[in-house]
N, C-alpha and C positions, 0 to 999 in steps of 0.2 A: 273780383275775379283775379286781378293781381295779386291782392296778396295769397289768393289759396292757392297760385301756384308756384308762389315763392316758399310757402310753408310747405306744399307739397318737395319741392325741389329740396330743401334743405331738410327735412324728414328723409328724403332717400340718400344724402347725401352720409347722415348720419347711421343710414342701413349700411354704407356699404364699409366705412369704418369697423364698426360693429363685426360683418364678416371677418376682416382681416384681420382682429382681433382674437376674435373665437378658430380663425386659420392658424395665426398662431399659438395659442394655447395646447387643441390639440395634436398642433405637431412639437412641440416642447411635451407632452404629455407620451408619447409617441416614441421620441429620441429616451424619455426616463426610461420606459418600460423596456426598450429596447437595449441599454446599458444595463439593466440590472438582469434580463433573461442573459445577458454574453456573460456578465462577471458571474454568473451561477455556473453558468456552462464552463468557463474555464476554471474556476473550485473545486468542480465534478472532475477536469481531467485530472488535474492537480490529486487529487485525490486516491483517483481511481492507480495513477501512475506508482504512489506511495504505498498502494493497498497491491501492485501486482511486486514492486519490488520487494515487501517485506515477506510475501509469498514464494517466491525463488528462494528468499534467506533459509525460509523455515525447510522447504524441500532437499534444497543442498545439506543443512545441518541432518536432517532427517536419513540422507544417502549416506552421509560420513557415520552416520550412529548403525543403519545396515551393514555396511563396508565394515567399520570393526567389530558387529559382534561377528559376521563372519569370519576376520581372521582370529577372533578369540576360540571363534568354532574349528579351528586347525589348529592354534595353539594359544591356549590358554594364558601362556608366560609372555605373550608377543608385549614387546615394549616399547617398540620404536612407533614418531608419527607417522600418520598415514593422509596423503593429500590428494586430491583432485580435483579436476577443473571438469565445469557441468553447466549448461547454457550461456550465462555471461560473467558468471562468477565462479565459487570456487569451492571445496571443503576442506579443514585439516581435523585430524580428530587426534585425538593422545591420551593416554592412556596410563590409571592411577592403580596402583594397591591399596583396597579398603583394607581388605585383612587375607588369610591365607586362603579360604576360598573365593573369595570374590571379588571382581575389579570394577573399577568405573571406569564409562567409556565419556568422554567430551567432547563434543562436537558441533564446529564453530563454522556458517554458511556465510559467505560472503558474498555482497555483489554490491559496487562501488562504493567500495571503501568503509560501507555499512553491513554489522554483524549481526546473527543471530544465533544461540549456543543452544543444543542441548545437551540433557545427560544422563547418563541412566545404568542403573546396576545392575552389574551380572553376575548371577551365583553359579558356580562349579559345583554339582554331586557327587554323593561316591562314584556312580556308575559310568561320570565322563560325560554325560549331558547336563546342558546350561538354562538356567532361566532367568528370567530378567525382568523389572518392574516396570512400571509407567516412565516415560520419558519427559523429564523435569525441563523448561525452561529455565534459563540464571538469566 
């Protein structure tokens, strides 16, 4: 009778081991899954942060490419740049002769300290109105 309840006593002894074992594993299992859902989460803002700025760029370039054919639509010859500042960044645009009708317009969006260009041709008719192709990324 002693000893079954020394083997009893050392059977539960080696239960309760056993718990604190399997306590630790899934709380190490636990802290893993919980490090790699945050480091996802912060890639995502990461991410998302690079996908909204490069989105301003293309907008600002986009307004600067409006902006000059507008003033190509007042005058044709205008040759000077044209700038402005628009959410947190910026536009300049400037302005090329292809040939005797038609100019290209360049237009470069910024917002900290990173660029983004388009560009796009614009043709002059006999009759004084303008039209113009697809707006190219460089």
């Amino acid at each position: 009778m002693k000893q079954l309840t020394k083997k009893i006593i050392r059977l539960l002894a080696v239960e309760q081991g056993i718990a604190l074992v399997l306590v630790l594993v899934f709380t190490a299992a636990i802290m893993l899954l919980g490090t790699a859902l945050l480091t996802n989460a912060l890639n995502e803002m990461l991410i998302t942060g690079y996908q909204k700025q490069e989105l301003q760029q293309l907008y600002l370039a986009e307004a600067g490419l409006e902006a000059g054919i507008a003033m190509l639509q007042a005058d044709f010859f205008y040759n000077q740049p044209l700038t402005g500042d628009l959410m947190d960044g910026s536009f300049r645009v400037t302005f090329e002769n292809s040939s005797a009708d038609s100019r290209r317009i360049r237009s470069a969006g910024t917002v900290d300290e990173f660029t983004y260009v388009l560009q796009i041709e614009v043709y002059l008719h006999p009759d004084g109105s303008l039209s113009y192709g697809q707006w190219q990324r460089l």
